[in-house]
C-alpha positions as CSV (number, residue, x, y, z in Angstrom):
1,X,132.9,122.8,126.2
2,X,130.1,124.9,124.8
3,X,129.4,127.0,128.0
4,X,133.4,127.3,127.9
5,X,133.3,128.2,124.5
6,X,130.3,130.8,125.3
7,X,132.1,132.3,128.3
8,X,135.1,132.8,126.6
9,X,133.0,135.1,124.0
10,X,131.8,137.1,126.7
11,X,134.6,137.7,128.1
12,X,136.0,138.8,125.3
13,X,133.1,141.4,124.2
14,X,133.1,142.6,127.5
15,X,137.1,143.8,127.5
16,X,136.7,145.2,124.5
17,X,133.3,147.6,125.3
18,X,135.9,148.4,129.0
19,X,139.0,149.6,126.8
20,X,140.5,152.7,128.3
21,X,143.0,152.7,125.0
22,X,144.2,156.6,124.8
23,X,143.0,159.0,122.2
24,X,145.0,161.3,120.1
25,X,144.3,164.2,121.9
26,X,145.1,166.8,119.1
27,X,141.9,168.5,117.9
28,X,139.3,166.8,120.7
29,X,136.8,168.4,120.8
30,X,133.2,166.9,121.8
31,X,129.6,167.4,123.5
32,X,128.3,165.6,126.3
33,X,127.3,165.1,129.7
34,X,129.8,166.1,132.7
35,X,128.7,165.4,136.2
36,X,131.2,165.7,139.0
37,X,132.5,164.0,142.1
38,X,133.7,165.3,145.6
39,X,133.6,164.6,149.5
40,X,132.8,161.4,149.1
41,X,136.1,160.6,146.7
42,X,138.0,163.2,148.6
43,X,141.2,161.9,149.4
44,X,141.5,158.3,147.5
45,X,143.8,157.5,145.0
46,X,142.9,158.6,141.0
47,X,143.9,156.4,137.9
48,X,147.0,158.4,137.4
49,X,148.2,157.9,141.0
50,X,147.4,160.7,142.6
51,X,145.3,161.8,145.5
52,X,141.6,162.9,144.2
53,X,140.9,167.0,145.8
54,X,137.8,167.8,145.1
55,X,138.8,171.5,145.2
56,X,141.4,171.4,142.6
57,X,140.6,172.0,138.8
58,X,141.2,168.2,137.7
59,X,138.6,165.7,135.7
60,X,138.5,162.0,135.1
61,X,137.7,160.8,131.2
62,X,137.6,157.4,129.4
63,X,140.5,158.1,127.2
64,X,142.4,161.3,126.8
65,X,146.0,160.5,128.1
66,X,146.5,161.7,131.8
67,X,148.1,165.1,132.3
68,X,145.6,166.4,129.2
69,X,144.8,170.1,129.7
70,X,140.9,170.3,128.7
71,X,138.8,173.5,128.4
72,X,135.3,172.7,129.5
73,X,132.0,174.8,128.6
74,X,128.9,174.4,130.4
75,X,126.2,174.7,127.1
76,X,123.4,175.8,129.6
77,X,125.4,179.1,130.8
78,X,128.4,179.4,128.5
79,X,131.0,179.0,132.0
80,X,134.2,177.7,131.1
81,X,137.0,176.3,133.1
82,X,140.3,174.4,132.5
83,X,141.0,171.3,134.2
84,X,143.6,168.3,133.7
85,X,142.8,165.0,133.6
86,X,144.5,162.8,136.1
87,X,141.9,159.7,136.3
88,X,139.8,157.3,134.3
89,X,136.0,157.4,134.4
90,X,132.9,158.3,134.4
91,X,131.5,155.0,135.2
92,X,128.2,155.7,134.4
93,X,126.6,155.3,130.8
94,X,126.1,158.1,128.5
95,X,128.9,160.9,130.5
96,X,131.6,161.8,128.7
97,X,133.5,163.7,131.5
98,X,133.3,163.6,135.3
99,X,135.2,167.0,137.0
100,X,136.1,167.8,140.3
101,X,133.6,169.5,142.3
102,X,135.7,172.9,142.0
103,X,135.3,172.3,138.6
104,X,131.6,172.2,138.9
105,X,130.9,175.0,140.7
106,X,132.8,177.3,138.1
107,X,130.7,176.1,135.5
108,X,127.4,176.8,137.6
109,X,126.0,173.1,137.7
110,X,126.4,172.0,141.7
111,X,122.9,172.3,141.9
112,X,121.9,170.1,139.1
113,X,124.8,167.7,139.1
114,X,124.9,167.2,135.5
115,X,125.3,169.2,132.5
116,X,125.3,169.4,128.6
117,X,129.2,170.5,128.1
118,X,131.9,171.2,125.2
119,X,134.7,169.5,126.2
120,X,137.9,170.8,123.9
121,X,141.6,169.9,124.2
122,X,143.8,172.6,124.3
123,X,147.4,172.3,123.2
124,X,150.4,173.5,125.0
C-alpha cells in the first residue's frame, strides 16, 4: 500500500511539471533559448494536426494556444521573423521555443542551432 501510495505521488508531480495548459497570449513577451527542427521532422504530424514543413514560418511552444502569431528576435544579431505556432514542444530543458528550420535561417542561427531570442506575441 505504501509503494502504491508513493507511486501515486509521483505520478501525480510528474503531470503537473508535463501540463501544456494555454497561456493568455495577450502581452507575451519573453527571452529564451529557440533552437529549431527540420528534415528529420519533415513531413509528420504537429500537435495541432498538421503536417510539420520545415520551410514554412511555423514554431512549436509549451503553451501559447495554436494558431498564435509570434514575432521572434534573435538577441545575437537583432533578425526578426514571424512564425505561428501550430505544435507543442520543445522537449528539451531550458528552450522556450523550437522554430522551423525556415524560421532559423532568417534569424541567422543554422549554424549554431540555438539562440538567445525575444519571443513577443503579436495581436491581430
Amino acid at each position: 500500500m505504501k509503494h502504491l501510495l508513493s507511486l501515486c505521488a509521483l505520478l501525480s508531480f510528474l503531470a503537473g511539471c508535463a501540463s501544456t495548459d494555454t497561456v493568455d497570449p495577450h502581452g507575451y513577451d519573453k527571452t529564451g533559448v529557440a533552437s529549431y527542427y527540420g528534415a528529420k521532422h519533415q513531413g509528420k504530424r504537429t500537435a495541432n494536426g498538421e503536417r510539420f514543413n520545415m520551410n514554412s514560418m511555423t514554431a512549436a511552444h509549451r503553451q501559447l494556444p495554436f494558431g498564435t502569431r509570434v514575432k521572434v528576435t534573435n538577441l545575437n544579431n537583432d533578425k526578426s521573423c514571424v512564425v505561428r505556432i501550430n505544435d507543442r514542444g520543445p522537449h528539451t530543458r531550458g528552450r522556450l521555443i523550437d522554430l522551423s528550420r525556415e524560421a532559423a535561417e532568417r534569424l541567422g542561427m543554422l549554424r549554431s542551432g540555438t539562440a538567445k531570442v525575444r519571443v513577443q506575441v503579436l495581436d491581430d
